[in-house]
N, C-alpha and C positions, 0 to 999 in steps of 0.2 A: 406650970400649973395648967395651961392653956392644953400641952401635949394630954396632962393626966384624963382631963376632963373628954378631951374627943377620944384619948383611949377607952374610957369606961362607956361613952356614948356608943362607939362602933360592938365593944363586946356584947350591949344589951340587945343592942340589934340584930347581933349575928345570931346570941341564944334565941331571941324570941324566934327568929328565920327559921331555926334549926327544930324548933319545940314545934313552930307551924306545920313543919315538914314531917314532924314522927305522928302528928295527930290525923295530917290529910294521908299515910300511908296507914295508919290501924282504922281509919273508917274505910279505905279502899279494900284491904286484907280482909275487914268483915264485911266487907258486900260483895266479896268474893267468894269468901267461904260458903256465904247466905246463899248465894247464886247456884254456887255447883250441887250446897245440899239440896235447894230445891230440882235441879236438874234432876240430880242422881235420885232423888224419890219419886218424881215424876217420870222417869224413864224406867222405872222398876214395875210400873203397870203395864209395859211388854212383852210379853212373850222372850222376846231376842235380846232385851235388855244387856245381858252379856255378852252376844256377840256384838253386838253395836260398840258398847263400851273399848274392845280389845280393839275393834277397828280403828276408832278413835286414835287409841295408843300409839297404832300402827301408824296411823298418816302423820301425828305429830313428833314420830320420829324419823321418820322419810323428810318432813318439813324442816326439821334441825340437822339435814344429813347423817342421822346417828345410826347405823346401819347394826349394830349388837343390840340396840333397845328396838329397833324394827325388828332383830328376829325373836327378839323373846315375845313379842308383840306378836309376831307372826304364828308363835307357838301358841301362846293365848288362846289366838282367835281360833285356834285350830284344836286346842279343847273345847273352848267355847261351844262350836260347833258341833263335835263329837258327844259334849254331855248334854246338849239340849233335847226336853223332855215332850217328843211328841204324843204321848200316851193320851191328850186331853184334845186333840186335832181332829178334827175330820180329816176321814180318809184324802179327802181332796187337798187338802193342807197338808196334809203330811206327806202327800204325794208332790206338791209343792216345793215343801223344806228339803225334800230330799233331791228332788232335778237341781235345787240352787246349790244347797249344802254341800253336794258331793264334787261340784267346780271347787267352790271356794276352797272347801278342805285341800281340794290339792295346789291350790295359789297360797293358802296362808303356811302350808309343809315348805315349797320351794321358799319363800319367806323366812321362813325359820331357819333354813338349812343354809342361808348363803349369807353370813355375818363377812363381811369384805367385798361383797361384790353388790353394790347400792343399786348398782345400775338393771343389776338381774332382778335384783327385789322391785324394785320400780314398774320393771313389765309385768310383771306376775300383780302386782300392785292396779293395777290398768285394770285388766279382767276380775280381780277379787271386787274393784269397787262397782264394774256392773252386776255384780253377783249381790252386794250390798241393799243396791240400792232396787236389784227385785225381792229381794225380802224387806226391806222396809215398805216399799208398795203393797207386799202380798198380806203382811202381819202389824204395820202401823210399828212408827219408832218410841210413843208414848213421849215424846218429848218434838221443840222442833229442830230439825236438819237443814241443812242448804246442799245444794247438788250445786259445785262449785267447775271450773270450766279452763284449762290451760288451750289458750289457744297453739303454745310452741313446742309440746313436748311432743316429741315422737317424729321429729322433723317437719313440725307443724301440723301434722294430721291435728292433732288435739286430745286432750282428755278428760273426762272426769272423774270429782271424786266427792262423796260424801264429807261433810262438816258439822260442827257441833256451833257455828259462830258464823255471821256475814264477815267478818275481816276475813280476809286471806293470806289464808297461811299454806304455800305450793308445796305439797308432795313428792312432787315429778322433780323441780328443778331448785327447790332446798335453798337452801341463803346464798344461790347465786343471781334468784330472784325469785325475794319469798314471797311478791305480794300481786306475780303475775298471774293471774285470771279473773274471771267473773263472776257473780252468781244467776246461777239458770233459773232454780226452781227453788221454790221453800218448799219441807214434808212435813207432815204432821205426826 
C-alpha cells in the first residue's frame, strides 16, 4: 500500500513537472513570435528591409555550418539586391546603393554558387558583411543591429559581421565555436 501511494505521489509530480514545462515553453514560443513580429514590422520602415533580412539568413546559416541554406541565402540576398527599388533616392543615394550593391552582388553570387565549399562562402562572407554594414549606415536598418567581432578567423586578423541579437552566434567558425567574438557597435 505504502509502494501504491509513493507510486501515485511521484506520478503527480512528474505530470505537474511536465504541464509546468509545456506552459513555460508556449509563453516562450509567444514572446517569440511577439518579438520577431515586432522586429519584422519595424524593420519593414527600411528602405533595405529585404536585403538586411536575406543577410540574416545568410549568417545564420554560416552560423549552423549549413552551407546549401547559405547559398540559397546567398541567392536571396542577391535578388534582394537586384530588385531594390532606387526610383525614390536621390541621386546621391542611389549613387550610394549602387558603389555598395554592386560588391555585394558579386559576394552574395559567389555565395550562392559554392553549396560544398563553406569555406569559400565564408571569405566572400567577410567583404559582403562590410558591404552590409555601409548600407545600413548609408540608409538606416529600421530596426536594431550589432556589428559583432571574431577575433580568430582569418588566421587571426579578425572579422566582422552584422546581427540581429547581442548573443553570438559566429559565422566564420560555426559550431566549432559558435559563441566566439564580441560586440563592437549597436545600429539603429
Amino acid at each position: 500500500m505504502k509502494n501504491i501511494i509513493l507510486s501515485m505521489a511521484a506520478s503527480i509530480l512528474f505530470l505537474a513537472a511536465c504541464n509546468n514545462e509545456t506552459k513555460k515553453k508556449e509563453t516562450t514560443d509567444s514572446i517569440s513570435a511577439t518579438t520577431v513580429d515586432t522586429a519584422s514590422k519595424s524593420q519593414q520602415n527600411s528602405p533595405i528591409h529585404n536585403i538586411i533580412r536575406a543577410y540574416l539568413q545568410l549568417k545564420n546559416a554560416l552560423a549552423k555550418d549549413n552551407d546549401k541554406d547559405a547559398a540559397s541565402s546567398g541567392k536571396a540576398l542577391e535578388a534582394a539586391l537586384a530588385g531594390f527599388d532606387k526610383s525614390s533616392l536621390t541621386a546621391e543615394k542611389a549613387k550610394l546603393y549602387e558603389d555598395i550593391a554592386t560588391d555585394a552582388k558579386e559576394h552574395a553570387e559567389h555565395i550562392g554558387a559554392n553549396v560544398g565549399n563553406i569555406k569559400h562562402q565564408r571569405e566572400h562572407f567577410e567583404t559582403l558583411s562590410q558591404d552590409i554594414y555601409d548600407l545600413v549606415k548609408g540608409f538606416g536598418a529600421g530596426q536594431k543591429l550589432y556589428v559583432d567581432h571574431c577575433p580568430m578567423y582569418n588566421e587571426n586578423k579578425g572579422a566582422n559581421w552584422i546581427s540581429e541579437s547581442k548573443d553570438i552566434s559566429n559565422p566564420y567558425l560555426g559550431q566549432s565555436m559558435p559563441t566566439c567574438g564580441t560586440v563592437k557597435e549597436e545600429l539603429q
